[in-house]
ZADO-1210 file (C-alpha; in nm, 4 decimals, padded with zeros to 6 digits):
<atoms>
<atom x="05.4082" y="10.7667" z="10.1647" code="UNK" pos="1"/>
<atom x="05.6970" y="10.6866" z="10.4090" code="UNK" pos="2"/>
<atom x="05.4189" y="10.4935" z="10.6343" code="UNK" pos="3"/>
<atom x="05.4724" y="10.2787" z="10.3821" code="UNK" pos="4"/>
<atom x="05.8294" y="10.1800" z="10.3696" code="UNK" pos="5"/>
<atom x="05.9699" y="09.8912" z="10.5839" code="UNK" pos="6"/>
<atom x="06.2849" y="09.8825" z="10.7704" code="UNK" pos="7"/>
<atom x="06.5116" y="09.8335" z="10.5359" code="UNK" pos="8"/>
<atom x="06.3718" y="10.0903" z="10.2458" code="UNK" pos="9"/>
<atom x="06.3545" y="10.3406" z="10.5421" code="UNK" pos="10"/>
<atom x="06.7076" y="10.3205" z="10.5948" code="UNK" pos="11"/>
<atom x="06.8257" y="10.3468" z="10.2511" code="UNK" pos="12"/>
<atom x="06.6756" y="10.7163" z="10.3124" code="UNK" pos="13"/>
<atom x="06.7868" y="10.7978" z="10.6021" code="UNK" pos="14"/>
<atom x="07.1562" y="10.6855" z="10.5140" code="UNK" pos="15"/>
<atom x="07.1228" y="10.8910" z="10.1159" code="UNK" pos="16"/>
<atom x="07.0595" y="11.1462" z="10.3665" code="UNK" pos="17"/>
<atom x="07.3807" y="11.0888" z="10.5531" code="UNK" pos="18"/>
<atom x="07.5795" y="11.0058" z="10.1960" code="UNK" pos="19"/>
<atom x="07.4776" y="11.3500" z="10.0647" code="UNK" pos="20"/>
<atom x="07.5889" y="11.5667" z="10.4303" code="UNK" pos="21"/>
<atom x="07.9309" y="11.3428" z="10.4407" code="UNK" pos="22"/>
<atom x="08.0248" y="11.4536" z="10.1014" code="UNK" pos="23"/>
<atom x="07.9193" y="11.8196" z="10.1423" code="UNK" pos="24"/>
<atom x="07.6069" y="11.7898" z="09.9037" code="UNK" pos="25"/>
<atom x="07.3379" y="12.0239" z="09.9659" code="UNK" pos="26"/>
<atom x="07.0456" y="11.8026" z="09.8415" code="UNK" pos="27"/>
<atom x="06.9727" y="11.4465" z="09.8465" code="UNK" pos="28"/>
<atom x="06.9769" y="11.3251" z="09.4663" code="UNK" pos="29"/>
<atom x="06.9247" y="10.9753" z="09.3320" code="UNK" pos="30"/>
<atom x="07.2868" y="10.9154" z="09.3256" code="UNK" pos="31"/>
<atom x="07.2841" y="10.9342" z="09.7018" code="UNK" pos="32"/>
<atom x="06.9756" y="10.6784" z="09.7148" code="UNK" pos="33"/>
<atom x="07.1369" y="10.4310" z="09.5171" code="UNK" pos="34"/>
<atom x="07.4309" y="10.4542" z="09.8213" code="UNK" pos="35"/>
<atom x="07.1909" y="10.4333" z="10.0624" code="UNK" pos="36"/>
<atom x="07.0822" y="10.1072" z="09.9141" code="UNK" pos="37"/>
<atom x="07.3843" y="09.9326" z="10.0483" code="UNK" pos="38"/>
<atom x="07.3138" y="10.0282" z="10.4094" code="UNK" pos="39"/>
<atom x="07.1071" y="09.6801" z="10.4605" code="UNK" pos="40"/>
<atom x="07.2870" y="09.4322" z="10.2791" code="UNK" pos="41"/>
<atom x="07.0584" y="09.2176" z="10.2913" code="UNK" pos="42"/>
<atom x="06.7992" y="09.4183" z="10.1255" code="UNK" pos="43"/>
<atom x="06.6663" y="09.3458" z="09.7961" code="UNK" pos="44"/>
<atom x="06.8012" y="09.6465" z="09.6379" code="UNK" pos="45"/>
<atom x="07.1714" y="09.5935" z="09.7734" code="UNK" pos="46"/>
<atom x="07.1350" y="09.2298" z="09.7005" code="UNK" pos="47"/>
<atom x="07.0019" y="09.3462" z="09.3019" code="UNK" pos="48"/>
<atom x="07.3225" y="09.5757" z="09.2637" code="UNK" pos="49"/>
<atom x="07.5579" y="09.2852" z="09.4213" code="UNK" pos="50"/>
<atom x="07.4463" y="09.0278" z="09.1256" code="UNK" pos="51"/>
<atom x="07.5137" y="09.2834" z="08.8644" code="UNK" pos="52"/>
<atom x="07.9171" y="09.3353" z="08.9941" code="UNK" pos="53"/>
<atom x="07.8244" y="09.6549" z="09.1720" code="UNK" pos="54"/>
<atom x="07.9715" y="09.7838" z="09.4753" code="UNK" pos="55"/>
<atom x="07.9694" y="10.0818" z="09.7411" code="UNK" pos="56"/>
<atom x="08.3142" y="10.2143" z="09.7120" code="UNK" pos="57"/>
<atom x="08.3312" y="10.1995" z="09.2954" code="UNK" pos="58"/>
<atom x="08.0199" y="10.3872" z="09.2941" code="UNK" pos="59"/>
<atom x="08.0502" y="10.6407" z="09.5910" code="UNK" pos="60"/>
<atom x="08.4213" y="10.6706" z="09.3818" code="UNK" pos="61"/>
<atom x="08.1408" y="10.7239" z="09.1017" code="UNK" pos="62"/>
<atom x="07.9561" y="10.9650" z="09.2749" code="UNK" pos="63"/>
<atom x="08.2563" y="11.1911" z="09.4073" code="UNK" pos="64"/>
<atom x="08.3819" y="11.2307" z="09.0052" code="UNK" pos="65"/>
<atom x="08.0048" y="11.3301" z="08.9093" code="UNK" pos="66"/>
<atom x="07.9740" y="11.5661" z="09.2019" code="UNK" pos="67"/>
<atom x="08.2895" y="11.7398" z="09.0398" code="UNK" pos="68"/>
<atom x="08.1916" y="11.7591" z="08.7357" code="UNK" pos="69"/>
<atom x="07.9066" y="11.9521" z="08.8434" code="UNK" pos="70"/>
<atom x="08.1082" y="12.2404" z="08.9446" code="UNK" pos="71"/>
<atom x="08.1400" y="12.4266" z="09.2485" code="UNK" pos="72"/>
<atom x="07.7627" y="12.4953" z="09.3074" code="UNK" pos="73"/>
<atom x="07.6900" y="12.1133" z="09.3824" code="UNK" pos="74"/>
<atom x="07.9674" y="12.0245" z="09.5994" code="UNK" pos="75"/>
<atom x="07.9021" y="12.3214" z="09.8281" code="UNK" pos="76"/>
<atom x="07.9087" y="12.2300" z="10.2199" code="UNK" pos="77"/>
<atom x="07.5411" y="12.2022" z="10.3417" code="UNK" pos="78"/>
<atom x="07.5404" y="12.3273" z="10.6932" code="UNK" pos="79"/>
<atom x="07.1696" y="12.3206" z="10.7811" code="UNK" pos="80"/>
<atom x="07.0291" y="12.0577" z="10.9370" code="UNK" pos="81"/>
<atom x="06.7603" y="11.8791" z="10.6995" code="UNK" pos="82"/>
<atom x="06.9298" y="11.8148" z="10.3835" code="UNK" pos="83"/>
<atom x="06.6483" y="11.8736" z="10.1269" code="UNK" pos="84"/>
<atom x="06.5584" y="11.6012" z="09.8619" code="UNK" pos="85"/>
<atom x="06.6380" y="11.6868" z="09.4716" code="UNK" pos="86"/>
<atom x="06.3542" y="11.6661" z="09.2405" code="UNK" pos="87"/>
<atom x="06.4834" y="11.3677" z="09.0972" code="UNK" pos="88"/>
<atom x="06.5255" y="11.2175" z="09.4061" code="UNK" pos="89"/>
<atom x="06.1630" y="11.3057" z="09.5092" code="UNK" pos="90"/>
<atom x="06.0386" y="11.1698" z="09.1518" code="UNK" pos="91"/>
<atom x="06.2352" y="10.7985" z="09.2393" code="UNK" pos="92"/>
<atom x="06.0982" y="10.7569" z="09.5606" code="UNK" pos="93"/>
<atom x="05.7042" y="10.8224" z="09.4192" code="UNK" pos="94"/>
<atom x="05.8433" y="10.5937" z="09.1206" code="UNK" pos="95"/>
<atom x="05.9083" y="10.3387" z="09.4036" code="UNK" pos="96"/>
<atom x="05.5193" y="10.3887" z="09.5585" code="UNK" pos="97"/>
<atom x="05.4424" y="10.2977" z="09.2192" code="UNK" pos="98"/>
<atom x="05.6489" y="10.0230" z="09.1463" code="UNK" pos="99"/>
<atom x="05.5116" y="09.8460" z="09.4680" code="UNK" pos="100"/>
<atom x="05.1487" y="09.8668" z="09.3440" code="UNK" pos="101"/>
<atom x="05.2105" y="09.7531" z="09.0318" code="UNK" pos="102"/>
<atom x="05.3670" y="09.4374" z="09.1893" code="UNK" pos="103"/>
<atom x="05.0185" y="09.4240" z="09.4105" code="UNK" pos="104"/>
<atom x="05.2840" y="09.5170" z="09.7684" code="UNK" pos="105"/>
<atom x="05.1705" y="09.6902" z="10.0473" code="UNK" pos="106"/>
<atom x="05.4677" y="09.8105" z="10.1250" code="UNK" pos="107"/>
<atom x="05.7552" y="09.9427" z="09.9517" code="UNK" pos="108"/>
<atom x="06.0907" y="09.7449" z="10.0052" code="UNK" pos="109"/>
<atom x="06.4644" y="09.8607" z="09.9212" code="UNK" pos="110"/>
<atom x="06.4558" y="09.6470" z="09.5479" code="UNK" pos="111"/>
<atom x="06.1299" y="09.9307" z="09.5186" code="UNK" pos="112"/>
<atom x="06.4004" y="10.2426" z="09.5910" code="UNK" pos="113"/>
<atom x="06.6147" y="10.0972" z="09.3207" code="UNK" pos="114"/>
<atom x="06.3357" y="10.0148" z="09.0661" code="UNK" pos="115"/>
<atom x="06.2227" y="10.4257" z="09.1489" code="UNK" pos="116"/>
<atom x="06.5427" y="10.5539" z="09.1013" code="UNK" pos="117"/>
<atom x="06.5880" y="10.3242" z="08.7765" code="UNK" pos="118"/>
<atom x="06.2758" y="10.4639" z="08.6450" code="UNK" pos="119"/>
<atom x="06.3496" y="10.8461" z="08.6942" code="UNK" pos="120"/>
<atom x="06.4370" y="11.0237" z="08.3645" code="UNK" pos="121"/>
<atom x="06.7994" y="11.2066" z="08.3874" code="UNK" pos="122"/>
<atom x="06.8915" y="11.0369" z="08.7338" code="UNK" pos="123"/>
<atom x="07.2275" y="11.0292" z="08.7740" code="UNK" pos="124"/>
<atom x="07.2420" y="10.7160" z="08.9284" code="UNK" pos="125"/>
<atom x="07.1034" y="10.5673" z="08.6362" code="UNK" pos="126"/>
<atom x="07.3623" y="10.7089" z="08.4377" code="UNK" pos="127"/>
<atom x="07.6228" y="10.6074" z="08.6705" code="UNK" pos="128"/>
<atom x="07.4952" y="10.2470" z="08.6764" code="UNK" pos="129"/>
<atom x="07.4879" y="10.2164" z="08.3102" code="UNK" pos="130"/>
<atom x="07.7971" y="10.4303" z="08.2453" code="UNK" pos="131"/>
<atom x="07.9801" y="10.0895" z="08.4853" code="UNK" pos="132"/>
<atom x="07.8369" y="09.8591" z="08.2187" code="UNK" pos="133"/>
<atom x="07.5441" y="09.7113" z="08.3704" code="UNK" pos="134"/>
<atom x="07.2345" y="09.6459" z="08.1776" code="UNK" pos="135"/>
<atom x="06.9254" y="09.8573" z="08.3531" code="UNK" pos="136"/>
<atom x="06.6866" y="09.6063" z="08.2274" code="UNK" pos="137"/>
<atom x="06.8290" y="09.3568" z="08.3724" code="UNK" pos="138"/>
<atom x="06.9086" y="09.5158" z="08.6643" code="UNK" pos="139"/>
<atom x="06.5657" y="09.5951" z="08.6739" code="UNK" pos="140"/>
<atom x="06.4557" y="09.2512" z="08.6155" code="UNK" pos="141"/>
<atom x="06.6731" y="09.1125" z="08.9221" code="UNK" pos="142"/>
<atom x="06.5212" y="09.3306" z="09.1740" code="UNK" pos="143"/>
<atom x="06.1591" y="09.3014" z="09.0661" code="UNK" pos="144"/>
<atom x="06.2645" y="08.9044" z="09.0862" code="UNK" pos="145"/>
<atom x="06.4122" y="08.9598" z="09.4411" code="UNK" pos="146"/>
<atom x="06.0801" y="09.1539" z="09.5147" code="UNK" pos="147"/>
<atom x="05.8619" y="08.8248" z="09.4560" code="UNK" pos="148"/>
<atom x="05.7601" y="08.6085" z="09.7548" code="UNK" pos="149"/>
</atoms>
């Protein structure tokens, strides 16, 4: 599946990846995705989350207070080397596959990665988006907008 992710969708996973070591997480969850959508700026999911008054450091902030809540379990240092992928996490990126073929893309973009995550029952990040007041179906409807040629 990951054959099929440009640039910029690519590096949303490889920086949740970083998001989730930096703050001592021992799994990559959707929360950390919908970080790693701000590494490209530019990209259609960063550029989605911009238009609805959201912002890296409110929802890393976001993040940090969920992680606590959690207890100590979650915000255990990982010290291994390949930070594994939540099932959540896992779910939002084959929501993203699927998002992209319903749109008729060959590949999956960034605005893809947020539609995923958006999509996944439970999420966290969905939770975290909604719980700072922005409407998921319009959120939704910005990035599949942003996704059109």
């Amino acid at each position: 599946m990951f054959e099929r992710f440009t640039d910029d969708a690519r590096r949303v996973v490889v920086s949740a990846q970083a998001e989730a070591r930096q703050a001592g997480h021992r799994g990559i969850g959707t929360e950390h995705l919908l970080l790693g959508l701000f590494t490209g700026p530019d990209g259609s999911g960063a550029r989605s989350l911009r238009e609805h008054g959201l912002a890296a450091p409110a929802l890393r902030e976001a993040v940090g207070r969920t992680a606590a809540l959690a207890g100590p379990a979650r915000r255990r240092v990982w010290t291994g080397g390949h930070v594994p992928f939540s099932g959540p996490a896992k779910r939002a990126l084959r929501l993203s596959l699927r998002a992209a073929l319903a749109a008729d893309h060959r590949t999956i973009h960034s605005g893809h990665v947020l539609l995923g995550i958006l999509a996944t029952p439970g999420a966290g990040a969905a939770r975290i988006v909604a719980d700072a007041g922005v409407d998921i179906d319009a959120l939704r409807s910005t990035a599949r907008g942003l996704l059109e040629p």
